[in-house]
C-alpha positions in Angstrom: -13.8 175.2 -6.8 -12.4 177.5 -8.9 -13.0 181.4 -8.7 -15.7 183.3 -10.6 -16.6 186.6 -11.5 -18.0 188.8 -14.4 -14.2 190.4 -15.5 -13.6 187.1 -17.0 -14.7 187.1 -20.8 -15.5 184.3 -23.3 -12.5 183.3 -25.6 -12.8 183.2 -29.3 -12.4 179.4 -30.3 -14.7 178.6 -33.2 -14.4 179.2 -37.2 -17.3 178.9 -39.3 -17.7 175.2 -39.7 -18.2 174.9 -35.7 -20.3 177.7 -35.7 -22.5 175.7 -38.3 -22.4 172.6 -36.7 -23.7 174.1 -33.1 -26.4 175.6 -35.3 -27.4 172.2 -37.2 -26.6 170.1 -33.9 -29.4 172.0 -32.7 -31.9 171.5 -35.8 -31.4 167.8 -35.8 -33.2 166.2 -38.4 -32.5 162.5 -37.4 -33.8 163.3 -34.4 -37.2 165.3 -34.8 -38.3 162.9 -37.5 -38.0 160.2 -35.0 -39.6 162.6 -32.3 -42.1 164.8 -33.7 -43.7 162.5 -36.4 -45.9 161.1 -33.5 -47.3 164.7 -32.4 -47.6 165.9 -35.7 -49.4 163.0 -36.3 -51.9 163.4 -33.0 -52.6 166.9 -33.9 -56.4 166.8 -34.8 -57.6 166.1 -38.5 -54.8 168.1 -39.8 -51.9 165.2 -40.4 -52.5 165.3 -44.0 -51.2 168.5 -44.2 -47.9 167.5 -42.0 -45.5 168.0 -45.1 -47.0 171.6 -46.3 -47.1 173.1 -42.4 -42.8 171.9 -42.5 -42.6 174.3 -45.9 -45.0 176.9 -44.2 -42.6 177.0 -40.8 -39.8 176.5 -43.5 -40.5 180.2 -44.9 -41.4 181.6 -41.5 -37.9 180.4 -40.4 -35.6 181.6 -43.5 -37.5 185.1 -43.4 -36.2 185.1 -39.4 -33.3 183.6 -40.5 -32.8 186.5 -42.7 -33.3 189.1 -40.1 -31.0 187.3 -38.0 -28.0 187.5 -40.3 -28.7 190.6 -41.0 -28.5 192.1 -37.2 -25.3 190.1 -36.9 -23.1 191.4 -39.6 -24.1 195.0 -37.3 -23.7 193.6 -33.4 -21.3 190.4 -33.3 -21.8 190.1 -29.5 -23.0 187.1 -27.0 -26.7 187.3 -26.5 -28.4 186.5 -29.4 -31.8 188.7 -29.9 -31.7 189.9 -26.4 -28.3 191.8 -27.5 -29.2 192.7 -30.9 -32.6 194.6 -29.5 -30.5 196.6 -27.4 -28.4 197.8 -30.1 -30.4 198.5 -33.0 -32.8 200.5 -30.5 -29.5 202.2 -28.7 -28.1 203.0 -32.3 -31.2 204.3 -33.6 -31.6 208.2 -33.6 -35.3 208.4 -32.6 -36.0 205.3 -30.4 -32.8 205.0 -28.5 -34.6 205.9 -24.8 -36.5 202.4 -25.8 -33.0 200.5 -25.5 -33.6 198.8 -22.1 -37.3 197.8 -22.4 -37.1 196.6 -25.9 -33.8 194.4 -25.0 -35.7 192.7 -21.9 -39.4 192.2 -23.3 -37.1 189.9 -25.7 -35.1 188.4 -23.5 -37.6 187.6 -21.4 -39.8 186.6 -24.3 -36.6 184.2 -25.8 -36.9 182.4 -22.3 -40.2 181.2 -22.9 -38.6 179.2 -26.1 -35.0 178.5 -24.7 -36.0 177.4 -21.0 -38.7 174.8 -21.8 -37.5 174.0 -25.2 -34.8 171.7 -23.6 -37.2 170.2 -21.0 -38.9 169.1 -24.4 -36.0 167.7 -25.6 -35.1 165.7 -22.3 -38.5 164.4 -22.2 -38.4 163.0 -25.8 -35.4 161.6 -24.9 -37.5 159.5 -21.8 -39.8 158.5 -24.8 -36.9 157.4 -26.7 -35.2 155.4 -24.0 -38.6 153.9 -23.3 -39.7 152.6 -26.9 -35.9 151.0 -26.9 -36.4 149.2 -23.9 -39.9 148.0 -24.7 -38.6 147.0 -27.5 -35.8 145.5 -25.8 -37.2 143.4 -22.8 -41.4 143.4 -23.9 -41.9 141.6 -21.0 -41.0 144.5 -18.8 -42.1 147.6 -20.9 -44.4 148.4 -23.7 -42.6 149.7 -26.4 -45.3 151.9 -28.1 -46.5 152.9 -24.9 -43.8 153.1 -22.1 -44.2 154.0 -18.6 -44.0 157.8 -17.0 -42.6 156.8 -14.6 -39.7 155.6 -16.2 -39.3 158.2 -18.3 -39.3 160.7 -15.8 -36.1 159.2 -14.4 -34.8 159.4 -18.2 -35.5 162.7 -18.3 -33.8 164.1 -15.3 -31.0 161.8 -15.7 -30.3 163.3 -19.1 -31.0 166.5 -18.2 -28.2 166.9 -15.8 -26.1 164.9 -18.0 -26.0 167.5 -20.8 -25.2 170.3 -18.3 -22.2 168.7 -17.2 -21.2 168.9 -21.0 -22.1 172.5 -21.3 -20.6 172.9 -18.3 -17.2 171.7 -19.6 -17.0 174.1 -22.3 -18.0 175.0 -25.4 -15.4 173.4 -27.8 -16.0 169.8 -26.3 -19.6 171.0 -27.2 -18.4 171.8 -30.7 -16.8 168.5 -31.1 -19.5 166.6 -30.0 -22.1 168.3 -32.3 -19.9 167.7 -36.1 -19.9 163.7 -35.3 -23.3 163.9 -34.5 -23.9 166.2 -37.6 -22.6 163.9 -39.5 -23.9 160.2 -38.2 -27.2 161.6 -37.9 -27.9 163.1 -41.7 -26.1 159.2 -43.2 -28.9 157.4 -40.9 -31.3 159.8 -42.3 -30.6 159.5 -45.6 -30.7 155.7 -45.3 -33.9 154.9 -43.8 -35.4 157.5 -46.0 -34.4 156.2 -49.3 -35.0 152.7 -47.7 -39.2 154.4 -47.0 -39.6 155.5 -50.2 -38.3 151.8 -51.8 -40.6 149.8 -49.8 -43.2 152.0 -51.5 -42.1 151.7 -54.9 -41.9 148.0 -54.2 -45.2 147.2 -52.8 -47.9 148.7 -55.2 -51.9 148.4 -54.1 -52.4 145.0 -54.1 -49.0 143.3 -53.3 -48.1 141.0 -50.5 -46.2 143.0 -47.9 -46.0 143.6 -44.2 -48.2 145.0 -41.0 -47.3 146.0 -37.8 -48.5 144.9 -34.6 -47.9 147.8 -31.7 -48.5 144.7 -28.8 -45.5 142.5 -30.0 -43.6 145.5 -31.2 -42.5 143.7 -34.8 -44.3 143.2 -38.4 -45.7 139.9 -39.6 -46.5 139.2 -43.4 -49.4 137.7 -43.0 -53.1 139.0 -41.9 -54.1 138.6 -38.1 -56.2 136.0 -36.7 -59.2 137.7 -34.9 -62.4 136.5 -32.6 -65.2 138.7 -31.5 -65.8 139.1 -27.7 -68.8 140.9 -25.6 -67.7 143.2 -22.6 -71.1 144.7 -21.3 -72.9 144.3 -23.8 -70.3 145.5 -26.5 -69.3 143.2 -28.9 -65.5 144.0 -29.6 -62.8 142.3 -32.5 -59.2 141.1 -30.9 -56.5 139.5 -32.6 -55.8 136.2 -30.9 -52.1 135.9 -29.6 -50.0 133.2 -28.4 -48.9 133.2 -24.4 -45.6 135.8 -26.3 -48.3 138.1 -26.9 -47.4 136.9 -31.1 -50.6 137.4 -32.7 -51.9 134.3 -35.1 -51.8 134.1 -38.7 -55.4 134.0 -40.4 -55.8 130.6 -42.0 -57.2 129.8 -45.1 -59.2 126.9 -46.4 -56.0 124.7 -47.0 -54.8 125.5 -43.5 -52.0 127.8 -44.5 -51.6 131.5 -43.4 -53.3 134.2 -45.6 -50.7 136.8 -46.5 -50.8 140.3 -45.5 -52.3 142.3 -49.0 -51.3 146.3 -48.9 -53.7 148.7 -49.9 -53.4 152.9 -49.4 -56.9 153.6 -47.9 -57.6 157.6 -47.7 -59.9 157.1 -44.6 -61.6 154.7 -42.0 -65.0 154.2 -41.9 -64.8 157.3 -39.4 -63.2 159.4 -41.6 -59.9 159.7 -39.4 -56.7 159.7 -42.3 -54.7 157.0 -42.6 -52.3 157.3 -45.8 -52.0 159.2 -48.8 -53.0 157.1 -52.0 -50.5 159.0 -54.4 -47.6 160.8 -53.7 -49.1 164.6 -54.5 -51.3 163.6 -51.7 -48.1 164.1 -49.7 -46.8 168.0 -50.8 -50.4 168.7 -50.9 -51.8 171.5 -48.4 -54.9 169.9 -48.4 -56.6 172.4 -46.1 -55.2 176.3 -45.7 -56.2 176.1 -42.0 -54.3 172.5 -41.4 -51.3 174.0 -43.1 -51.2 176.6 -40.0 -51.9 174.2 -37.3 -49.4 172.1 -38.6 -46.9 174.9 -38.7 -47.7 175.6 -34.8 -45.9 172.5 -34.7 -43.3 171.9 -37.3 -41.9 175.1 -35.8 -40.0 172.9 -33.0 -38.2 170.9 -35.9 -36.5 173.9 -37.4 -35.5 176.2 -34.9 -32.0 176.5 -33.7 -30.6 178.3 -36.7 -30.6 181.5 -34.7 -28.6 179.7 -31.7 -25.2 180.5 -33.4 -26.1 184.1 -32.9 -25.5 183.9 -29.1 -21.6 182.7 -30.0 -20.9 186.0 -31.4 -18.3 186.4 -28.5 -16.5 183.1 -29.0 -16.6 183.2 -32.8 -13.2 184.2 -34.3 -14.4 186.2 -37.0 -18.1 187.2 -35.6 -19.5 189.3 -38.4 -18.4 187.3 -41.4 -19.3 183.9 -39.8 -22.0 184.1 -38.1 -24.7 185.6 -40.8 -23.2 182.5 -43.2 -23.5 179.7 -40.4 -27.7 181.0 -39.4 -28.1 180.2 -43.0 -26.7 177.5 -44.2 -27.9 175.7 -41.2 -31.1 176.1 -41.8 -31.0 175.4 -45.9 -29.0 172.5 -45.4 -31.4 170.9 -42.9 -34.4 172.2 -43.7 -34.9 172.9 -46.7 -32.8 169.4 -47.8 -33.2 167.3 -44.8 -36.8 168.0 -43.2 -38.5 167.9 -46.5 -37.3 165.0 -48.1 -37.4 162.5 -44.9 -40.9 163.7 -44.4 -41.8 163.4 -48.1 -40.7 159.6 -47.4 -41.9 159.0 -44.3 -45.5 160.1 -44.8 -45.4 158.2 -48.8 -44.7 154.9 -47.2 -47.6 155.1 -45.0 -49.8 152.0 -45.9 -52.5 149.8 -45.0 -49.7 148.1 -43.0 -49.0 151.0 -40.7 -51.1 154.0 -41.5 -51.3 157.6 -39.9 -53.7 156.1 -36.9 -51.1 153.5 -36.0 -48.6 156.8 -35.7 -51.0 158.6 -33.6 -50.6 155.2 -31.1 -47.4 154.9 -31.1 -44.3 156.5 -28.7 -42.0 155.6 -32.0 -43.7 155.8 -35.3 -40.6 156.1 -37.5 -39.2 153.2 -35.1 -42.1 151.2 -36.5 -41.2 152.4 -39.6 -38.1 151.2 -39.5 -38.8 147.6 -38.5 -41.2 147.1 -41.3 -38.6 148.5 -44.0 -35.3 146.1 -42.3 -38.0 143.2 -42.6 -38.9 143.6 -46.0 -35.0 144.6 -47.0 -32.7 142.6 -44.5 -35.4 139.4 -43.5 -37.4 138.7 -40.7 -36.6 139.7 -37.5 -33.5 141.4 -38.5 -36.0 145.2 -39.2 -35.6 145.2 -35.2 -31.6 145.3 -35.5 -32.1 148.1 -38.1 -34.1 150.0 -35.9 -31.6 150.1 -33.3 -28.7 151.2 -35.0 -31.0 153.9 -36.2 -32.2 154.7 -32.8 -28.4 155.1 -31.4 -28.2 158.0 -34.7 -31.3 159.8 -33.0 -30.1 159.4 -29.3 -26.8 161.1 -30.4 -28.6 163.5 -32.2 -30.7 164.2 -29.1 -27.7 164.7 -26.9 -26.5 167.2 -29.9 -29.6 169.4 -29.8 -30.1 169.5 -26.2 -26.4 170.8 -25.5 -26.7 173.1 -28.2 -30.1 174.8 -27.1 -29.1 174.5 -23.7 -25.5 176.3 -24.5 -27.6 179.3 -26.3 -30.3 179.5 -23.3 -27.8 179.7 -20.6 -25.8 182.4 -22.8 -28.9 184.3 -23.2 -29.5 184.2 -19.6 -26.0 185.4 -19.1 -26.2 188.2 -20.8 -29.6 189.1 -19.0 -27.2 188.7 -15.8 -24.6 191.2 -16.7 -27.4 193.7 -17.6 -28.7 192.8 -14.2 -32.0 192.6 -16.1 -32.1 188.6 -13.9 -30.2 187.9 -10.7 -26.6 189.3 -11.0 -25.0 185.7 -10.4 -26.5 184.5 -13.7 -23.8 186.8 -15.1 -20.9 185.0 -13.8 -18.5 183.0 -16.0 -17.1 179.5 -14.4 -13.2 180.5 -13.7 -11.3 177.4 -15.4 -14.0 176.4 -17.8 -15.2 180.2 -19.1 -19.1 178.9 -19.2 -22.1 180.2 -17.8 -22.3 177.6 -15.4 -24.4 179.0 -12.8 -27.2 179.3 -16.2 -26.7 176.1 -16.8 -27.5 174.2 -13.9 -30.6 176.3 -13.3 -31.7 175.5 -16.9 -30.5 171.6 -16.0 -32.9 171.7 -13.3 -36.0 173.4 -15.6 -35.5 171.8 -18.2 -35.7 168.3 -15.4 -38.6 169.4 -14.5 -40.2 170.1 -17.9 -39.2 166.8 -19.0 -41.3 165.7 -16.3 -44.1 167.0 -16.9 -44.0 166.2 -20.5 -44.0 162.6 -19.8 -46.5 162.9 -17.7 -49.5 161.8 -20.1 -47.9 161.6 -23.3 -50.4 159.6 -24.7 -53.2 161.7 -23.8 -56.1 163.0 -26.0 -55.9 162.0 -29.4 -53.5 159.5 -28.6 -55.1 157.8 -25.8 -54.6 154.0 -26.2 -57.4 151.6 -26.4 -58.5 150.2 -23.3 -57.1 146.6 -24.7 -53.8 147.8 -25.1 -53.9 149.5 -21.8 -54.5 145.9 -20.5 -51.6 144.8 -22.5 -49.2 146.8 -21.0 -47.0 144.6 -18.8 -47.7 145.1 -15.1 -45.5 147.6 -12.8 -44.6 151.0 -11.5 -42.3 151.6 -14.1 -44.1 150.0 -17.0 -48.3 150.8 -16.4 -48.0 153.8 -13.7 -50.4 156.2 -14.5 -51.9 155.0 -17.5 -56.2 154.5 -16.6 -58.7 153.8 -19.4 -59.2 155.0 -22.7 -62.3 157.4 -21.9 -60.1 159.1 -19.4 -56.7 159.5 -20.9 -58.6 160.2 -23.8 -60.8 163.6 -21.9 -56.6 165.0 -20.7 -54.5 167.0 -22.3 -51.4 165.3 -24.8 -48.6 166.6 -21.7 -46.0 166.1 -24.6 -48.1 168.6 -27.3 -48.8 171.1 -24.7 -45.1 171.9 -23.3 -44.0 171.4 -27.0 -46.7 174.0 -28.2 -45.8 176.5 -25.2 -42.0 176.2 -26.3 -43.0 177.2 -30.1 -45.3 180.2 -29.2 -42.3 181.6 -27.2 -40.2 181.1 -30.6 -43.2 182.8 -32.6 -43.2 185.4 -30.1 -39.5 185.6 -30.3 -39.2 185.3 -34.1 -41.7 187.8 -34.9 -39.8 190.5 -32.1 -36.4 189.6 -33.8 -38.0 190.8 -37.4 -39.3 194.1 -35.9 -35.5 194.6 -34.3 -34.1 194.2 -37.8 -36.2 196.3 -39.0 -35.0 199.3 -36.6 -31.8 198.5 -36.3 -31.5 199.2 -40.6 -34.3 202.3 -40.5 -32.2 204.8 -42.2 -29.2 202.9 -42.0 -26.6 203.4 -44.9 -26.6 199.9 -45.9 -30.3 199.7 -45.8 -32.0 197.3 -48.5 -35.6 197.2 -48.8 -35.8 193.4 -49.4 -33.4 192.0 -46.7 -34.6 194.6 -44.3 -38.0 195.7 -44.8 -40.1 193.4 -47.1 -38.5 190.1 -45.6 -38.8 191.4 -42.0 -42.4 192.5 -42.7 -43.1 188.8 -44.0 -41.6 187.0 -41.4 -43.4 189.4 -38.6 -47.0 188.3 -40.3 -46.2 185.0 -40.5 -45.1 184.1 -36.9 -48.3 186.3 -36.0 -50.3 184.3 -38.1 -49.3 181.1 -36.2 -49.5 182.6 -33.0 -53.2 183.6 -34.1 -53.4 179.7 -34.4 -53.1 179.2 -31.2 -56.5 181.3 -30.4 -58.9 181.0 -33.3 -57.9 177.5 -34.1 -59.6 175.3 -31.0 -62.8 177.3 -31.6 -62.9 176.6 -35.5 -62.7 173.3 -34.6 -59.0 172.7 -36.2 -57.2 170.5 -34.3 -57.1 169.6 -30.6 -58.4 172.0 -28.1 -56.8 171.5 -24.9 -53.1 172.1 -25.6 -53.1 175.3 -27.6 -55.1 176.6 -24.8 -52.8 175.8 -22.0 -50.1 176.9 -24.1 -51.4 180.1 -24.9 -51.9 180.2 -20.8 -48.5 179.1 -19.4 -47.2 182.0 -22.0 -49.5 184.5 -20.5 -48.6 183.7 -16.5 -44.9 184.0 -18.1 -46.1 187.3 -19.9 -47.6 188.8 -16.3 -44.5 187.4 -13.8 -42.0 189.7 -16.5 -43.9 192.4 -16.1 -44.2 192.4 -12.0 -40.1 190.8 -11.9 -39.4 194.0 -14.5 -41.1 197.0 -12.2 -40.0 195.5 -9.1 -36.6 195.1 -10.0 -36.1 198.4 -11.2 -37.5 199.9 -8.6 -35.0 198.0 -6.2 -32.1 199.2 -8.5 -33.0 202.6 -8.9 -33.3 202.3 -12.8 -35.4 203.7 -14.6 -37.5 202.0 -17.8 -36.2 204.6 -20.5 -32.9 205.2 -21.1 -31.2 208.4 -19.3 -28.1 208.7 -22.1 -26.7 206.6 -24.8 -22.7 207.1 -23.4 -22.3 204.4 -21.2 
């Protein structure tokens, strides 16, 4: 094993373009469509407003972005946030004895985001890994509704396999993430000019296609049904073959009746199902969905600011670095994110409509079957699909390495401060990484995963209790899930780690705009704009959405559960900083303010 210590420093390897590239790998748009489409769409009432909360957490993010930039061009360093709050306080003239408890309150804050942010990612990937193999072998796995179990194994499995490519160094890293860039945005682009044809195509009242979650592939003709009574409840099925292949309706000359799309606003309960015309889509419908949806869309965008923590392997810190936060972020957000989701949430249909999302592990895989059918034949939507799938499970592998690069780099920084166990600060001898960070976060982030996957389908996305007796038979395929009532009164396991990851980037996002803001008070190259009116926008609006969290269960926006135990597991997080930060000082012999600035 080769030696370590903390003399060893990081080596300055990447230009501008791989300093981008880390920063988009981790924004992935081929991925989070795939990925986050199916929360967004379980989030309460508020899916209509999915496109308008993306533009809301779009703002949010470039006013952060901003702030981020800015604070680079003055500290080029490793550490991200965590670094830049001890320099603008230690630089400033009047705050400067603040240095030390500014610098950990956001480091500690950032770990909230960048230590469970990966176990999200790991656990999406067990989602992603089960949809393909349901779709793969039915007979063993339920593609729209896969089995914990086996996506617990997914998740660890892929958990430790990114930290042995963090591990080996960041330019393998860097390599990995531009061919990922690059495969990921073509597939994009494809499927969602591909969406947006099938729409064009298949006006109200045209014969098209629906999708049938059971047999995981679209038929173009209406289902055969029968009505049966199960204590005293008289319930419609579709009637299937012994392939599970449900049966074409029959008309009065025998033949099957042909599937007729329609763009229905609501069901007869008044849940959403698709948007009639296409300002439906970019409208915010309601203010207070906008938010909710934002609380949520966050996860999608973030990972502009992860280039920041490269400061000390960039060749040419201070020039790079502010152009790569940025033109990650425009370049996938503001490009990517908005028109995929403008496509994706237009093609909904009578065929597949926002409820069938809310069922399903996959939606945009459904999405995608439906569009090959109609484009390629029948049957050959399901080859489509998986050649898009492989796009997102590289882009997956992509964003997880690059958020786990930035956490562990984070955490290394904390270690040299000795503000977390010393050993965190030790750099791996032959490979120059933080390795002892990143198997810790390999083994969170396993866990995480875990527990993500644990009831995935829960709450608003509880199955019915006929596809729950669907589901093939097994440990790995039907573990875990019960009954509809039940599933149906737990938390979403996959919404609640996902919305404690994006308060810790609110809480993060909205420290990193008051830094800026000190770090240029009476600065020379002060600009009111990029360093007080931007800063002061993108503090309100994080707040805002972190006010979501609180007021929204009891307005009755959105689900209630998960904000709840998200604002919780950030409070426990909140409390343990405090008693780790007193007791470790004390044990050190350091003090909370700072004694003197010289060093």
């Amino acid at each position: 094993m080769a030696a370590e210590n903390t003399n060893i420093e990081m080596q300055k390897t990447l230009g501008l373009t791989g300093l981008t590239m880390n920063a988009m790998a981790l924004i992935a748009p081929g991925a989070f469509l795939w990925l986050t489409f199916y929360i967004q769409a379980t989030t309460g009432a508020t899916a209509p407003s999915m496109w308008m909360g993306i533009v809301l957490a779009l703002l949010l993010c470039l006013a952060t972005a901003v702030c981020y930039a800015e604070m680079a061009k003055l500290y080029p360093g490793t550490g991200s946030s965590y670094y830049f709050a001890e320099q603008s306080f230690l630089n400033h003239d009047k705050v400067w004895r603040y240095a030390r408890l500014s610098k950990f309150i956001v480091g500690w804050g950032s770990h909230l985001y960048y230590w469970i942010y990966p176990g999200v990612m790991v656990g999406v990937m067990g989602i992603l890994c089960g949809y393909l193999v349901g779709t793969i072998w039915p007979n063993f796995m339920s593609a729209s509704n896969p089995g914990p179990a086996f996506m617990m194994v997914v998740a660890v499995i892929f958990s430790f396999a990114i930290a042995y490519i963090a591990h080996r160094g960041v330019n393998g890293s860097t390599a990995v993430n531009i061919g990922i860039n690059v495969i990921q945005i073509s597939a994009l682009i494809v499927f969602a000019v591909l969406a947006l044809g099938y729409r064009a195509n298949h006006p109200a009242g045209s014969q098209g296609f629906q999708f049938d979650s059971t047999s995981g592939a679209s038929y173009s003709y209406e289902f055969a049904t029968t009505k049966t009574t199960t204590a005293g409840v008289v319930t419609e099925t579709v009637v299937r073959d012994a392939n599970q292949v449900p049966q074409p309706k029959l008309d009065a000359a025998g033949k099957a009746v042909p599937f007729i799309v329609t763009y229905p606003t609501t069901d007869d309960k008044g849940n959403f199902l698709t948007h009639e015309k296409a300002g439906s889509v970019v409208s915010p419908h309601k203010i207070s969905w906008v938010f909710l949806q934002a609380t949520v869309a966050i996860l999608i965008l973030v990972g502009f600011e992860s280039v920041t923590a490269m400061g000390g392997e960039a060749k040419n810190a201070k020039r790079d670095v502010p152009i790569a936060v940025i033109v990650s972020l425009l370049v996938q957000g503001l490009f990517c994110y908005l028109f995929e989701y403008f496509a994706a949430n237009y093609f909904l249909n009578s065929g597949y409509t926002m409820q069938s999302a809310s069922g399903s592990a996959a939606p945009i895989g459904d999405m995608m079957i439906i569009v090959g059918d109609s484009l390629f034949g029948v049957g050959r939507g399901r080859i489509f699909m998986l050649v898009e799938a492989f796009t997102v499970f590289l882009a997956l592998i992509g964003t997880t390495l690059s958020c786990m690069n930035t956490g562990a780099r984070v955490t290394y920084a904390m270690g040299k401060d000795r503000e977390v166990p010393e050993h965190f600060g030790f750099l791996h001898g032959d490979n120059l990484t933080p390795h002892r960070a990143i198997w810790t976060l390999a083994i969170i982030s396993a866990v995480v995963g875990c527990v993500a996957v644990i009831m995935p389908f829960g709450n608003a996305g509880a199955p019915t209790d006929a596809a729950i007796q669907a589901l093939p038979h097994g440990f790995w395929s039907s573990f875990g899930y019960t009954t509809n009532a039940k599933m149906a009164a737990l938390p979403n396991s996959l919404l609640t780690v996902t919305l404690a990851s994006n308060f810790g980037t609110f809480l993060l996002y909205a420290l990193s705009c008051v830094t800026c803001m000190v770090a240029y008070h009476n600065h020379p190259k002060f600009s009111a704009m990029r360093h007080f009116f931007i800063p002061v926008f993108g503090l309100l609006a994080n707040l805002a959405c972190m006010l979501t969290y609180l007021v929204g269960p009891f307005l009755g926006i959105g689900t209630k559960a998960e904000p709840l135990l998200a604002l919780g597991i950030a409070l426990v997080w909140a409390i343990y900083g405090g008693i780790y930060f007193i007791a470790a000082s004390r044990s050190t012999g350091r003090s909370t303010m700072v004694q003197s600035r010289v060093a």
